[in-house]
N, C-alpha and C positions, 0 to 999 in steps of 0.2 A: 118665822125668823130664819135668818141664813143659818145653816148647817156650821157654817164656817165663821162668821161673824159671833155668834151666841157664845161661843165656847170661850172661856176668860183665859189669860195669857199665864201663867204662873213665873214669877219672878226669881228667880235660886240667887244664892248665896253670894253677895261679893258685885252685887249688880243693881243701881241704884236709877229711880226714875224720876224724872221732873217734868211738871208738865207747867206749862206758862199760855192760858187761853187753848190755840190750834199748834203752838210751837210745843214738840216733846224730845226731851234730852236723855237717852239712856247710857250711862256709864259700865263700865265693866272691869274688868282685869285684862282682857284683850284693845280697849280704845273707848273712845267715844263715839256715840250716833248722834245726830240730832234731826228733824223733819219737823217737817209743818203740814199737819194734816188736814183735810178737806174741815173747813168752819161749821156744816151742821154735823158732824159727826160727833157725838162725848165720850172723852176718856178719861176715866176716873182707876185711880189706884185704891183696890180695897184687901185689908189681909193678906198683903203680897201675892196679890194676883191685879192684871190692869182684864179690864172690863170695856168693852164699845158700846155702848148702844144707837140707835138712830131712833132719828125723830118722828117717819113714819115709813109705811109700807109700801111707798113709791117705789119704781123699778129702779129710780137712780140713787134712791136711800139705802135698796137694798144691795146693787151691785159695790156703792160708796163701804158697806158696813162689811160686808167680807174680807173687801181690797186692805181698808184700814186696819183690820184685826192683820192682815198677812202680813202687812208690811210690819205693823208693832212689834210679832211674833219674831221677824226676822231679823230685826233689828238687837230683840232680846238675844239671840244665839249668836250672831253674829259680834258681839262685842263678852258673852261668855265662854263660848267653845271657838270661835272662830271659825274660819272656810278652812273645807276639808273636800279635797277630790279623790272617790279609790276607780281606780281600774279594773277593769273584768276582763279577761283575756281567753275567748269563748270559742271551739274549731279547732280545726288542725294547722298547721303548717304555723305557730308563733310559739318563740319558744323567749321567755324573757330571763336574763342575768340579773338578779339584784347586785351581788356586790362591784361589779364592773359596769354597770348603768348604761346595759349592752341589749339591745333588742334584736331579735334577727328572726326575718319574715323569708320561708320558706316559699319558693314557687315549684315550677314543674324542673326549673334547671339550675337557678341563681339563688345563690343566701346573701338575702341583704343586711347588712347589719347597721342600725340606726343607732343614735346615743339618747338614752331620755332627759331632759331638762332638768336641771337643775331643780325646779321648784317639787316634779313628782316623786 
């Protein structure tokens, strides 16, 4: 079995699933998902956890069962914690302001100072 596929999705609090045939609808406190997964793939919700399995040991049942399990997965996070990007700021010569939303990149002669967007 896939490494990745085999492993069941655990569902937390506040985050509900519907499955309808290959269409799956996950809700959350962040929005709603919905997808339409690959037809031999099965996804079953047991004990608040969803479950993949496939139908057999084919190289495209088993590339299908990983994909489907990753996509489910992200689906579940994606509408409970939602998208999160952090920065790493690694070396010399960068030096970042938080409260002035000011970056300034050090060369051999010139400081440049950039502003960060809005959304970081």
């Amino acid at each position: 079995m896939s490494r990745i596929g085999k492993m069941p999705i655990a569902i937390p609090d506040g985050v509900t699933v519907s499955l309808d045939g290959s269409n799956v609808a996950i809700k959350g406190p962040k929005g709603e998902l919905s997808r339409t997964l690959h037809s031999e793939m099965s996804v079953a919700v047991d004990d608040g956890q969803i479950v993949v399995t496939r139908p057999s040991d084919e190289k495209r049942h088993r590339a299908l069962h990983g994909l489907t399990r990753s996509l489910l997965n992200n689906m579940v996070g994606g509408v409970h914690a939602g998208f999160s990007k952090t920065l790493e700021i690694h070396g010399v010569g960068y030096r970042p302001n938080r409260p002035t939303r000011a970056f300034d990149c050090l060369s051999d002669i010139h400081i440049r100072w950039t502003t960060l967007p809005q959304m970081v």
